[in-house]
SENURO-42201 format. One record per residue: x, y, z of N, C-alpha, C in turn; residue in three letters. Coordinates in Angstrom, 2 decimals. Example, Ala and Ser with C-alpha at 12.3 -4.5 7.8 and 13.67 -1.06 7.14 Angstrom:
<recs>
+---------+---------+---------+---------+---------+---------+---------+---------+---------+------+
|    n.c1 |    n.c2 |    n.c3 |   ca.c1 |   ca.c2 |   ca.c3 |    c.c1 |    c.c2 |    c.c3 | guvo |
+---------+---------+---------+---------+---------+---------+---------+---------+---------+------+
|   13.19 |   -5.69 |    7.80 |   12.30 |   -4.50 |    7.80 |   13.20 |   -3.30 |    7.80 |  Ala |
|   12.85 |   -2.25 |    7.08 |   13.67 |   -1.06 |    7.14 |   12.90 |    0.03 |    7.87 |  Ser |
+---------+---------+---------+---------+---------+---------+---------+---------+---------+------+
</recs>
This chain:
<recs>
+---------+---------+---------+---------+---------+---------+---------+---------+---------+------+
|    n.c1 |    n.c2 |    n.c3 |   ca.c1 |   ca.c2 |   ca.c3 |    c.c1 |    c.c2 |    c.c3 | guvo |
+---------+---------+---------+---------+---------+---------+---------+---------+---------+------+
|   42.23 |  -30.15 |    1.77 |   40.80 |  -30.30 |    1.82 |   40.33 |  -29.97 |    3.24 |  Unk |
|   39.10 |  -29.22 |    3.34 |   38.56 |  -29.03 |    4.77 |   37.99 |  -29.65 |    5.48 |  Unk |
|   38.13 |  -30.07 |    6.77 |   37.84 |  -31.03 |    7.20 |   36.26 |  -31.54 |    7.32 |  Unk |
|   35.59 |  -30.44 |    6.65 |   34.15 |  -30.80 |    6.72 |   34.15 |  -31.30 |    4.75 |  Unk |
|   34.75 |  -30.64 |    4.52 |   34.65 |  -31.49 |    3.00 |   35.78 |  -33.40 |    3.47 |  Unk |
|   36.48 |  -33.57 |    4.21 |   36.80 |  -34.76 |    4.44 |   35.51 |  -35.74 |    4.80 |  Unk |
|   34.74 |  -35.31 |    5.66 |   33.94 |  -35.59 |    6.46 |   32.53 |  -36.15 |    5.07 |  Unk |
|   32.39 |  -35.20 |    4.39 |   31.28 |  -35.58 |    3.53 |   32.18 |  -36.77 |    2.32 |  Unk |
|   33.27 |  -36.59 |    1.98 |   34.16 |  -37.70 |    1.43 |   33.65 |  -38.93 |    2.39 |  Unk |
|   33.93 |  -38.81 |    3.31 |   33.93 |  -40.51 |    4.22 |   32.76 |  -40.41 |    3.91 |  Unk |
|   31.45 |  -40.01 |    3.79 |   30.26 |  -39.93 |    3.79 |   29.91 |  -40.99 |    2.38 |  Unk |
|   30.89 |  -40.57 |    1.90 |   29.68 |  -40.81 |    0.26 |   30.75 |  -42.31 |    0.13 |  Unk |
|   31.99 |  -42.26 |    0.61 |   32.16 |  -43.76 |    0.92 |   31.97 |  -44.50 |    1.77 |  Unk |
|   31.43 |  -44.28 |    2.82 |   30.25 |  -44.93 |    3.18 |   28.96 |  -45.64 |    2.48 |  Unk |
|   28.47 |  -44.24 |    1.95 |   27.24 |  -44.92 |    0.86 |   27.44 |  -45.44 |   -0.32 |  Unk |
|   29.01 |  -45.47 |   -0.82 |   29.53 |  -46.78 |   -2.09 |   29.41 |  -47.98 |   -1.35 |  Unk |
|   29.95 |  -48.33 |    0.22 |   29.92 |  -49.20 |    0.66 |   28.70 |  -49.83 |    0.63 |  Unk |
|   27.56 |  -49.19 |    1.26 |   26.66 |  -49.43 |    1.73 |   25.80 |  -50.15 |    0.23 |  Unk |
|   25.60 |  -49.56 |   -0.77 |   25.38 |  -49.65 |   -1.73 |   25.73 |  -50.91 |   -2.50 |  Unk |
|   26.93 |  -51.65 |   -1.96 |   27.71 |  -52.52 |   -2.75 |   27.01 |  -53.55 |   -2.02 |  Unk |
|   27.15 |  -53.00 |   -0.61 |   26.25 |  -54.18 |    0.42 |   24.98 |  -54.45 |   -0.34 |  Unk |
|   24.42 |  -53.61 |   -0.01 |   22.67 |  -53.43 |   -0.44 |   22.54 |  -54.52 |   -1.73 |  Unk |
|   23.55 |  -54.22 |   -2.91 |   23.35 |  -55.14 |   -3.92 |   23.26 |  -56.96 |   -3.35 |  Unk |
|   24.67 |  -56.50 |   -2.62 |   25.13 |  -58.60 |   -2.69 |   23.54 |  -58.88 |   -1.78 |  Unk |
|   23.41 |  -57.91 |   -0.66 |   22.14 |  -58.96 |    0.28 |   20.92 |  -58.82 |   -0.85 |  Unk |
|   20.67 |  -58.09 |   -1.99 |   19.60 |  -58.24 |   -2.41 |   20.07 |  -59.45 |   -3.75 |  Unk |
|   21.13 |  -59.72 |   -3.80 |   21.91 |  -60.75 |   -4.92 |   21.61 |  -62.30 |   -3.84 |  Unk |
|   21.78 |  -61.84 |   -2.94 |   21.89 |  -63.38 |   -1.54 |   20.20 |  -63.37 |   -1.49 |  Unk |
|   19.39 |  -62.92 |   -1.45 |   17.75 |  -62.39 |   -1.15 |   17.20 |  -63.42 |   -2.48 |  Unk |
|   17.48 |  -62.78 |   -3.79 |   16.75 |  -63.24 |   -4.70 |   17.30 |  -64.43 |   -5.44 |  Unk |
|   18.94 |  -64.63 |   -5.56 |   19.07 |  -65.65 |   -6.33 |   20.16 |  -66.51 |   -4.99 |  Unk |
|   20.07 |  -66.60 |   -4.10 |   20.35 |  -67.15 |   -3.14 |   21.90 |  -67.30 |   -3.29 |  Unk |
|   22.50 |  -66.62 |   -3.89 |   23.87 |  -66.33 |   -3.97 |   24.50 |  -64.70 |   -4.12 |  Unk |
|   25.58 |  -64.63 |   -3.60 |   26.18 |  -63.38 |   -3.52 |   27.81 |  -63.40 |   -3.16 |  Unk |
|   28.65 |  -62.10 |   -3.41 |   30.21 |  -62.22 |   -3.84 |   30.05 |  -62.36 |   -2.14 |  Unk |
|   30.29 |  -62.70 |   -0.93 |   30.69 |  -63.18 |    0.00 |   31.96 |  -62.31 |    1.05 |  Unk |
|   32.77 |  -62.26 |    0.06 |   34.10 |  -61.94 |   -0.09 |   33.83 |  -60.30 |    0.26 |  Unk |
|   33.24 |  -59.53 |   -1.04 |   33.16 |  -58.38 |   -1.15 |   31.89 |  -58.19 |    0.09 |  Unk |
|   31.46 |  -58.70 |    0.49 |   30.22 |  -58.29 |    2.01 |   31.30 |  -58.22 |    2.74 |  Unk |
|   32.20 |  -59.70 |    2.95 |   33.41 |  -59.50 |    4.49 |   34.20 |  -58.13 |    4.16 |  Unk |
|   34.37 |  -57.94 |    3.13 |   35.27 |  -56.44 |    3.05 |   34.25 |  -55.25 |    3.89 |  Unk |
|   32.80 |  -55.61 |    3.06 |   32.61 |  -54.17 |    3.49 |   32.17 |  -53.91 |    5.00 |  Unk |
|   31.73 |  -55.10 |    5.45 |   31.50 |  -54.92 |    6.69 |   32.65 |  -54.88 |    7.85 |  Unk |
|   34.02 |  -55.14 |    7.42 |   34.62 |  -55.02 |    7.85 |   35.47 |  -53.55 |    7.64 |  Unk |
|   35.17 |  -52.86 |    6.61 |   35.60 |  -51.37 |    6.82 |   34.37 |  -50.91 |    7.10 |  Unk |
|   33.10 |  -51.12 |    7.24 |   32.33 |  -50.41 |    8.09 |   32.56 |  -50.52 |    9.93 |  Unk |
|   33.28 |  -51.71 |   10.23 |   33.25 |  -52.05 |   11.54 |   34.79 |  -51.38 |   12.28 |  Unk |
|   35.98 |  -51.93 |   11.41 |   37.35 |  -51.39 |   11.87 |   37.69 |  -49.80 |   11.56 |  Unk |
|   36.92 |  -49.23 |   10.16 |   37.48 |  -47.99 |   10.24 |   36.32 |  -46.59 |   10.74 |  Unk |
|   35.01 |  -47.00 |   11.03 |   34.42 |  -46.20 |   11.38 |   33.87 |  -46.17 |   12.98 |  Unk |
|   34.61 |  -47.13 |   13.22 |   33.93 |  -47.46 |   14.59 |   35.38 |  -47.04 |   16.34 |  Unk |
|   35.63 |  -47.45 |   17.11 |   36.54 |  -46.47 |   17.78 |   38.06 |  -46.47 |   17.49 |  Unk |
|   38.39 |  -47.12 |   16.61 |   39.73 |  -46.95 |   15.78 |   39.81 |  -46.26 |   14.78 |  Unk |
|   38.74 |  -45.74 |   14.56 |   38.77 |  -44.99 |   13.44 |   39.53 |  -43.71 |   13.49 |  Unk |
|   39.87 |  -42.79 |   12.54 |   40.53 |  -41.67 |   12.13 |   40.70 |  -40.30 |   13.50 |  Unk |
|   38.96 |  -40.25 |   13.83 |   38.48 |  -39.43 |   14.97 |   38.67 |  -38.06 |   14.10 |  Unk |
|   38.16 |  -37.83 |   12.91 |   37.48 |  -36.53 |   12.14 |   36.14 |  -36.34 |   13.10 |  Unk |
|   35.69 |  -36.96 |   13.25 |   34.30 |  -36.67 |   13.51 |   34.11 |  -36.58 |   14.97 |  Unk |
|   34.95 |  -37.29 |   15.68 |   35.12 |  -37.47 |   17.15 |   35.53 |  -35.80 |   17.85 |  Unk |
|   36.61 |  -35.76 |   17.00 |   37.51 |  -34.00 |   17.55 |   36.24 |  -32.90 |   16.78 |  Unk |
|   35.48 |  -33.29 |   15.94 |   34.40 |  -32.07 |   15.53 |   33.77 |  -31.78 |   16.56 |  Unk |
|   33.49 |  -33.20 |   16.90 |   31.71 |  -33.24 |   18.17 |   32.53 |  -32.12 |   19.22 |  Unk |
|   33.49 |  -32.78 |   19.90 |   33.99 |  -32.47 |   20.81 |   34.39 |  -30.75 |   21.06 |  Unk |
|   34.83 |  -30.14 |   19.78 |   34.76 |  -29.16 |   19.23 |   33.33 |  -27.77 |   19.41 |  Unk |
|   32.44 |  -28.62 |   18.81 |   31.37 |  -28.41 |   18.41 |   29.99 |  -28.18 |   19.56 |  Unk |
|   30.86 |  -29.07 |   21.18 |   30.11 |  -28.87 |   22.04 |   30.93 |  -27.68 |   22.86 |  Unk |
|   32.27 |  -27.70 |   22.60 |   32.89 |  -26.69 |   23.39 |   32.45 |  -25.22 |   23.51 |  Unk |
|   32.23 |  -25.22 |   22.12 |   31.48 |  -23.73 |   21.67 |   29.68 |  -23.81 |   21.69 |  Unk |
|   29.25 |  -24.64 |   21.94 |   27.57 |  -24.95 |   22.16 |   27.09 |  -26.37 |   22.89 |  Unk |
|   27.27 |  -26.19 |   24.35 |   26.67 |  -27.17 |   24.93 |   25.39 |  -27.57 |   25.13 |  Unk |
|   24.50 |  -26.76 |   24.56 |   22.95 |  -27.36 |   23.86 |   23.10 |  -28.57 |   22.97 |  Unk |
|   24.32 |  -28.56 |   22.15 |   24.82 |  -30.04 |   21.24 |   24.62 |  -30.90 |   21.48 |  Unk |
|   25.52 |  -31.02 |   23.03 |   26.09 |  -32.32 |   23.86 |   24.91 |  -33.47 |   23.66 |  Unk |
|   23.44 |  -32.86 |   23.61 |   22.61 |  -33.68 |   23.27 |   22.68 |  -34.72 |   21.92 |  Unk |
|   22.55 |  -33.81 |   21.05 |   23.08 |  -34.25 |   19.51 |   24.23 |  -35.19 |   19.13 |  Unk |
|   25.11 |  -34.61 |   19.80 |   26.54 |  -35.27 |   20.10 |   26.51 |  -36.78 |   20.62 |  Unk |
|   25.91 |  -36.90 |   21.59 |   25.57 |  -37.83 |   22.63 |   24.80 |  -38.93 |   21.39 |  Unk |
|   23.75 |  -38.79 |   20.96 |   23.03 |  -39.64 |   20.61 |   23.55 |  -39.84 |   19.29 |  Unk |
|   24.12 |  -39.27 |   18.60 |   25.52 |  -39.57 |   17.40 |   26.14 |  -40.20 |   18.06 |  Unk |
|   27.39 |  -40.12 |   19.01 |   27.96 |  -40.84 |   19.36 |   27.10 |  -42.61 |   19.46 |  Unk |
|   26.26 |  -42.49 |   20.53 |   25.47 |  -43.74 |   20.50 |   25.13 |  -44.71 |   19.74 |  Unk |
|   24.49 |  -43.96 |   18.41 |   24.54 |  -44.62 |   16.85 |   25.93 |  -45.05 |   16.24 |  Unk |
|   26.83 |  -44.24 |   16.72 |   28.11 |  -45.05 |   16.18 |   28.32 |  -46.02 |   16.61 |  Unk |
|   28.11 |  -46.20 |   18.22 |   28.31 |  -47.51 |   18.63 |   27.65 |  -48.24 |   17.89 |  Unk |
|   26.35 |  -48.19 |   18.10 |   25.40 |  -49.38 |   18.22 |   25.42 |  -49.92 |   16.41 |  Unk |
|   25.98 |  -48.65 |   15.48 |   25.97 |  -49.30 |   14.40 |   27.30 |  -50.17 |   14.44 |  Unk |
|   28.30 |  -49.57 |   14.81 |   29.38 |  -50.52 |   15.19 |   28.94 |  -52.01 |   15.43 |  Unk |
|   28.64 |  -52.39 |   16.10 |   28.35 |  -53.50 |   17.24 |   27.55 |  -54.39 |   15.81 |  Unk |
|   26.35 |  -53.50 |   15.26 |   25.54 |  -54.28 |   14.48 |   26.66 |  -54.83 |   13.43 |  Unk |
|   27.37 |  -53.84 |   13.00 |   28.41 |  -54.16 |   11.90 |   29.34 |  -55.27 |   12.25 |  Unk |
|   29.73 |  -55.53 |   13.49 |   30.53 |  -56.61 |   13.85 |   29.48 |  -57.86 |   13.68 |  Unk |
|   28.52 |  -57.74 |   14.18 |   27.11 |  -58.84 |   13.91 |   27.26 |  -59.81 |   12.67 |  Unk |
|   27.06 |  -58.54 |   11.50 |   26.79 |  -59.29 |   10.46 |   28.06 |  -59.27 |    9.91 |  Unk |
|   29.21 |  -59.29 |    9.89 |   30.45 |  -59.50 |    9.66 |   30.74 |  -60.57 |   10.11 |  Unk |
|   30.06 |  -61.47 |   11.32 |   30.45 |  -62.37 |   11.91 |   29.60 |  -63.80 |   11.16 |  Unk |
|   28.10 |  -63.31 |   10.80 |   27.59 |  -64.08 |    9.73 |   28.36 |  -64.16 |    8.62 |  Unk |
|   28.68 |  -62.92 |    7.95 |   28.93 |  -63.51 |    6.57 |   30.01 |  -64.65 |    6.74 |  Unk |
|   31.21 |  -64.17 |    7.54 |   32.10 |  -65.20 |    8.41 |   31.87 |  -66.34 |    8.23 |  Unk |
|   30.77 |  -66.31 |    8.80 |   29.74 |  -68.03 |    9.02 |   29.69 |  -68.66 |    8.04 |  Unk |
|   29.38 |  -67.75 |    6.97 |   28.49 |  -68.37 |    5.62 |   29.84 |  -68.60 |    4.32 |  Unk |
|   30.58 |  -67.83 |    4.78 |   32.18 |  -68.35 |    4.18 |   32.38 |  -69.78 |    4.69 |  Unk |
|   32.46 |  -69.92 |    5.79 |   33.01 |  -70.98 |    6.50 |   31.84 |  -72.20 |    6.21 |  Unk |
|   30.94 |  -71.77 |    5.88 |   29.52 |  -72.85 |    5.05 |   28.70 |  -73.58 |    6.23 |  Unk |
|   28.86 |  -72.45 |    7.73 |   28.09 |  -72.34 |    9.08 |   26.77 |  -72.06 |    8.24 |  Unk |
|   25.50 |  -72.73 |    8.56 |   24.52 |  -72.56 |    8.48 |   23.97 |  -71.13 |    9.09 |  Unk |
|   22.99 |  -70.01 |    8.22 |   23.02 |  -69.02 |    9.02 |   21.59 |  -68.81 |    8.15 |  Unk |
|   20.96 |  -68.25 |    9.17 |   19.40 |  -67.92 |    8.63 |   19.01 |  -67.37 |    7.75 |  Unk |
|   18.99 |  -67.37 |    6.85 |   18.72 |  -66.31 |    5.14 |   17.94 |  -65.02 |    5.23 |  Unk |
|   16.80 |  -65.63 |    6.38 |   16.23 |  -64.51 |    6.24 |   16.19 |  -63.22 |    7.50 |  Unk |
|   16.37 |  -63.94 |    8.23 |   16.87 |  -63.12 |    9.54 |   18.38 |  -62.20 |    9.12 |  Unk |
|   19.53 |  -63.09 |    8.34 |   20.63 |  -62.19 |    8.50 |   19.77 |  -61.26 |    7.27 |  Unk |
|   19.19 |  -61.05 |    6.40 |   18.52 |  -60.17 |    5.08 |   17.76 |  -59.07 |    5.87 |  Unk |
|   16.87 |  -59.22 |    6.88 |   16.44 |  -58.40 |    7.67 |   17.45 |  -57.82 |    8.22 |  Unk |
|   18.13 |  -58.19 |    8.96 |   19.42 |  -57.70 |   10.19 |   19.92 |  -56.60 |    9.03 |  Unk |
|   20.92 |  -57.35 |    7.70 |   21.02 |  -56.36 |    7.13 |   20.68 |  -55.12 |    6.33 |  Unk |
|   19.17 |  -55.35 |    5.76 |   18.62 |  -54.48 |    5.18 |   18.48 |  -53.46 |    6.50 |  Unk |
|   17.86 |  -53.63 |    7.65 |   17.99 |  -52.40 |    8.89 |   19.39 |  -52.23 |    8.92 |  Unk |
|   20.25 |  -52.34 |    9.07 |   21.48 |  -51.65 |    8.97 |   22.14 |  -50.98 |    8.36 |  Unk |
|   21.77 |  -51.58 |    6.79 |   21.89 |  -50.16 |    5.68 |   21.28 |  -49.11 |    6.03 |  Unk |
|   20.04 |  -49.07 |    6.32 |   18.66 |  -48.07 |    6.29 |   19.51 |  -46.86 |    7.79 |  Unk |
|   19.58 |  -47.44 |    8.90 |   20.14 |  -46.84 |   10.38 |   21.33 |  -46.44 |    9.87 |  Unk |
|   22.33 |  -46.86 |    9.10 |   23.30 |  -46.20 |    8.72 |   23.44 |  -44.81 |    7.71 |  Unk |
|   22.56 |  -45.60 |    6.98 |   21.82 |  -44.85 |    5.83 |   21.49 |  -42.74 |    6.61 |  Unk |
|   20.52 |  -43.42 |    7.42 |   19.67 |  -42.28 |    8.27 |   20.88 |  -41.89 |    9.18 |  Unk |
|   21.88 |  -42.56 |    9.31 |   22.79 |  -41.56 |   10.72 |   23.38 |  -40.57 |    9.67 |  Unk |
|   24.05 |  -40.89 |    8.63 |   24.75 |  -40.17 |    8.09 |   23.97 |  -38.99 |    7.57 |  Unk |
|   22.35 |  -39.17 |    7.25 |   22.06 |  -38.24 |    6.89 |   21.92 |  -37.00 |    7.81 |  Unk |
|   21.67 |  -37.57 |    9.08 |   21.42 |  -36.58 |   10.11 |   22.63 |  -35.99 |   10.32 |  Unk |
|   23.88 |  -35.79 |   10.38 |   25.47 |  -35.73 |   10.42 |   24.74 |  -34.90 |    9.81 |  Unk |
|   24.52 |  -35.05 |    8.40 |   24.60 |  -34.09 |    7.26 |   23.51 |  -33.37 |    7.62 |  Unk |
|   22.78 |  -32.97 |    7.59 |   21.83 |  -32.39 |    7.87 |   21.59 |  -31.57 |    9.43 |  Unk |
|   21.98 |  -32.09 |   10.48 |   22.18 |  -31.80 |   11.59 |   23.13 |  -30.80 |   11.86 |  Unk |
|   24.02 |  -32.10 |   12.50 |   25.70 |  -31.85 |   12.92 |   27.04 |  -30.62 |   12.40 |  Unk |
|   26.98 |  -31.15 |   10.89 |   27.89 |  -30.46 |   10.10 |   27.14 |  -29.22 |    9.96 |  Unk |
|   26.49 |  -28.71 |    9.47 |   25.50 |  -27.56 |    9.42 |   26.01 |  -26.84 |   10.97 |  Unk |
|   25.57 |  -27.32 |   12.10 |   26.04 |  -26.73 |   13.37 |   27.80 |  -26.24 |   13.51 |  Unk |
|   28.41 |  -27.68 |   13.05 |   29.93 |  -27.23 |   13.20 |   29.96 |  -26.37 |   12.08 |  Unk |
|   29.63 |  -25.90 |   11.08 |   30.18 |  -24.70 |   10.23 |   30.03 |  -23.32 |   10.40 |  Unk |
|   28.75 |  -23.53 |   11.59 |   28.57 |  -21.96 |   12.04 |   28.51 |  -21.96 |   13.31 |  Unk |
|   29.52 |  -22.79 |   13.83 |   30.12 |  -22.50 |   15.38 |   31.62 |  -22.36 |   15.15 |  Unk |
|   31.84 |  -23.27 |   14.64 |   33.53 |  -23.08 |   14.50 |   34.26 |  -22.15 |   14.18 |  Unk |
|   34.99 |  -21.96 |   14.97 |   35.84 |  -20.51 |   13.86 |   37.47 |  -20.81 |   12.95 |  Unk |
|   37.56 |  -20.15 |   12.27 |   38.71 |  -20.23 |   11.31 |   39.80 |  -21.02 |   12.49 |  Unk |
|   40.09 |  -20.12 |   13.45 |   41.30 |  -20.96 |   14.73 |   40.56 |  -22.45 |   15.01 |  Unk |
|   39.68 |  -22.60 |   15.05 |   39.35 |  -23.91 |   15.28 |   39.20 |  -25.31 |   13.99 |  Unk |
|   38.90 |  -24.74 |   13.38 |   39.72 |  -25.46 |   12.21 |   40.62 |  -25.61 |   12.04 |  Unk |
|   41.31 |  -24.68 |   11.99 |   42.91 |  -24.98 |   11.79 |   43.87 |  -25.94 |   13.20 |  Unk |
|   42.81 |  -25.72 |   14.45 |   43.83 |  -26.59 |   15.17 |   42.92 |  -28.02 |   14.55 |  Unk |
|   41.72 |  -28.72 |   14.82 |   41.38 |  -29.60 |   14.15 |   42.34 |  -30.15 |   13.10 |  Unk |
|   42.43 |  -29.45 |   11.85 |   43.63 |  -30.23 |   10.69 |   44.52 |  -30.42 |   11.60 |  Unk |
|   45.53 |  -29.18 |   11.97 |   46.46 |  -29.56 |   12.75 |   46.64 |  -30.77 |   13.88 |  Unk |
|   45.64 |  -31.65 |   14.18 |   45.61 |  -32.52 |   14.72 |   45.65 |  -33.56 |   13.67 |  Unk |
|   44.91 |  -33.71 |   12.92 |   44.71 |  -34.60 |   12.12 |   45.24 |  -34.80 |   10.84 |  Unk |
|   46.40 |  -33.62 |   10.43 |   46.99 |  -33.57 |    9.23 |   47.67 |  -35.48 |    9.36 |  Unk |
|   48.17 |  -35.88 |    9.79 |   49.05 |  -37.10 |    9.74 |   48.64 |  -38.33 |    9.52 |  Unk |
|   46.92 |  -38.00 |    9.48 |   46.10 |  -39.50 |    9.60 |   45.74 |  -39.66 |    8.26 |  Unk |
|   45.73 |  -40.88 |    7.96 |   45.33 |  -41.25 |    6.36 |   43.79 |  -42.14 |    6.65 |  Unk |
|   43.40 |  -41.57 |    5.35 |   41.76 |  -42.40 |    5.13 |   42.42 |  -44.18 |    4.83 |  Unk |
|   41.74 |  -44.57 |    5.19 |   41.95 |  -46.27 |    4.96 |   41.27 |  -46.71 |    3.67 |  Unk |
|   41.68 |  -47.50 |    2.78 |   41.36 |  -47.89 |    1.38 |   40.18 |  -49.20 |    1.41 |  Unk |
|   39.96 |  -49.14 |    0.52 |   38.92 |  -50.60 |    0.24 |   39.20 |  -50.71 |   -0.92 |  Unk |
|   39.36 |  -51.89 |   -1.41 |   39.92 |  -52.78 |   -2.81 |   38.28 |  -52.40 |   -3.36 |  Unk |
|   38.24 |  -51.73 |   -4.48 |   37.29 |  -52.18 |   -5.80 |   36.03 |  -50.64 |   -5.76 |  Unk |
|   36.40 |  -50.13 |   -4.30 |   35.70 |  -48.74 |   -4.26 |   36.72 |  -47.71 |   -4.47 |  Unk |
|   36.89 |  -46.82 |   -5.44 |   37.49 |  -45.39 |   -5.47 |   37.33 |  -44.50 |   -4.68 |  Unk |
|   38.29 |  -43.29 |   -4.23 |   38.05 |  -42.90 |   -3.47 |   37.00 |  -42.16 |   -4.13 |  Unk |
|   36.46 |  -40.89 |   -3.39 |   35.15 |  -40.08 |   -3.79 |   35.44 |  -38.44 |   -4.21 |  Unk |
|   35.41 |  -37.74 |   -4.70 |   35.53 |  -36.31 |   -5.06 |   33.98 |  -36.23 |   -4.80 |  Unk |
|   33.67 |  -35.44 |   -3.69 |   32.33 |  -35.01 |   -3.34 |   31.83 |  -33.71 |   -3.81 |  Unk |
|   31.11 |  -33.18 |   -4.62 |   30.69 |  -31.84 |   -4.68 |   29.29 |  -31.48 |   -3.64 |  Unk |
|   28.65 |  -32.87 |   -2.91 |   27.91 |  -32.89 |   -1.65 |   28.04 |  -31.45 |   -0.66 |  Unk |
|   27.07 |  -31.06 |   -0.39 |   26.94 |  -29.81 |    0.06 |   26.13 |  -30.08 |    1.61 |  Unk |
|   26.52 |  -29.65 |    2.50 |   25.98 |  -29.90 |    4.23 |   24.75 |  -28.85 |    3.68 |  Unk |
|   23.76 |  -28.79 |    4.34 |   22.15 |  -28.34 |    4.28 |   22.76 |  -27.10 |    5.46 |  Unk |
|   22.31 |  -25.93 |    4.90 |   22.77 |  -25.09 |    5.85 |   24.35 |  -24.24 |    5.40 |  Unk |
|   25.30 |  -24.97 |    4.68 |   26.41 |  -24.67 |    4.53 |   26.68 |  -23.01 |    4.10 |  Unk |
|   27.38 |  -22.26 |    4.58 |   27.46 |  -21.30 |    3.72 |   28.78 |  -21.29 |    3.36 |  Unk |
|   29.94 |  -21.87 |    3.56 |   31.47 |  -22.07 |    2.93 |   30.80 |  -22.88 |    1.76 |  Unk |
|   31.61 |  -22.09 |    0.87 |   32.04 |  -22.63 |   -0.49 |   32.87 |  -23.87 |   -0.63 |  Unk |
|   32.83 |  -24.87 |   -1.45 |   34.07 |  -25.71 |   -1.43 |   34.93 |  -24.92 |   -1.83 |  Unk |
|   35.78 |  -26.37 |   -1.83 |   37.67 |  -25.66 |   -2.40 |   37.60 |  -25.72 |   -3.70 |  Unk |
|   38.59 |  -24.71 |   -4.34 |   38.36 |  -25.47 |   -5.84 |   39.34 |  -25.41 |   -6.26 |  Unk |
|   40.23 |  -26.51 |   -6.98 |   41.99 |  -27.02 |   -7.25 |   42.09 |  -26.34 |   -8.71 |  Unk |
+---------+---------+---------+---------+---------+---------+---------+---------+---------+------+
</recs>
């Protein structure tokens, strides 16, 4: 698979995640209960596998991606930034739900806000990736640069989440002119 079709894979599991979230806080919102369990999962593969332990698909693109167009570095820069800062938020409310396992009193409606903006900012980074970013790396990169990319990254495995499948994306980058693969 190419590493920009990897890239839209993590994408759309991302938005199963996000999605699963979105339910329990609107399940915790209206009937003042929610699976608990399945929030600590997801916020915790939103926090450990996308954040600076993560895989670095996306890290070796940027990096890539400014080599051959340092007009990017801008783009790059403020992607990077959003990873943090969604990071950081993701440790936040990972640390509530934490709380609310442990039967720590935690604000209902403040953590419902906290998290509904965090879906939404996550929501919107990925789209810009897609829309932005990937679009740029497909018509800067060249065939040699892809191939060292995999070649870096052939050895790394995507990390699993109990109860989400992985994704077969037919998702298309805005801009794309590569075809997917087809098995």
């Amino acid at each position: 698979m190419h590493v920009l079709d990897q890239l839209l894979s993590r994408h759309e599991r991302i938005r199963a995640v996000l999605d699963m979230l979105e339910q329990e806080v609107e399940s915790l919102d209206q009937e003042g209960s929610a699976d608990l369990s399945a929030m600590k999962e997801g916020f915790y593969y939103l926090t450990q596998y996308l954040g600076p332990g993560d895989n670095n698909r996306e890290r070796i693109v940027y990096r890539n991606v400014v080599a051959r167009e340092q007009r990017a570095a801008r783009l790059v820069g403020e992607l990077t930034q959003q990873h943090e800062e969604l990071r950081r938020r993701s440790e936040e409310l990972l640390e509530s739900v934490e709380d609310m396992t442990e039967d720590v009193l935690v604000a209902k409606a403040e953590f419902d806000a906290r998290a509904h903006r965090y879906i939404e900012l996550q929501r919107q980074h990925v789209a810009r990736e897609e829309n932005e970013l990937l679009p740029l790396a497909d018509q800067l990169l060249t065939d040699d640069d892809w191939k060292r990319i995999e070649h870096t990254l052939r050895q790394q495995q995507w990390p699993s989440l109990s109860g989400i499948a992985p994704v077969e994306t037919s998702h298309t980058v805005t801009g794309n002119t590569r075809k997917p693969a087809t098995s």
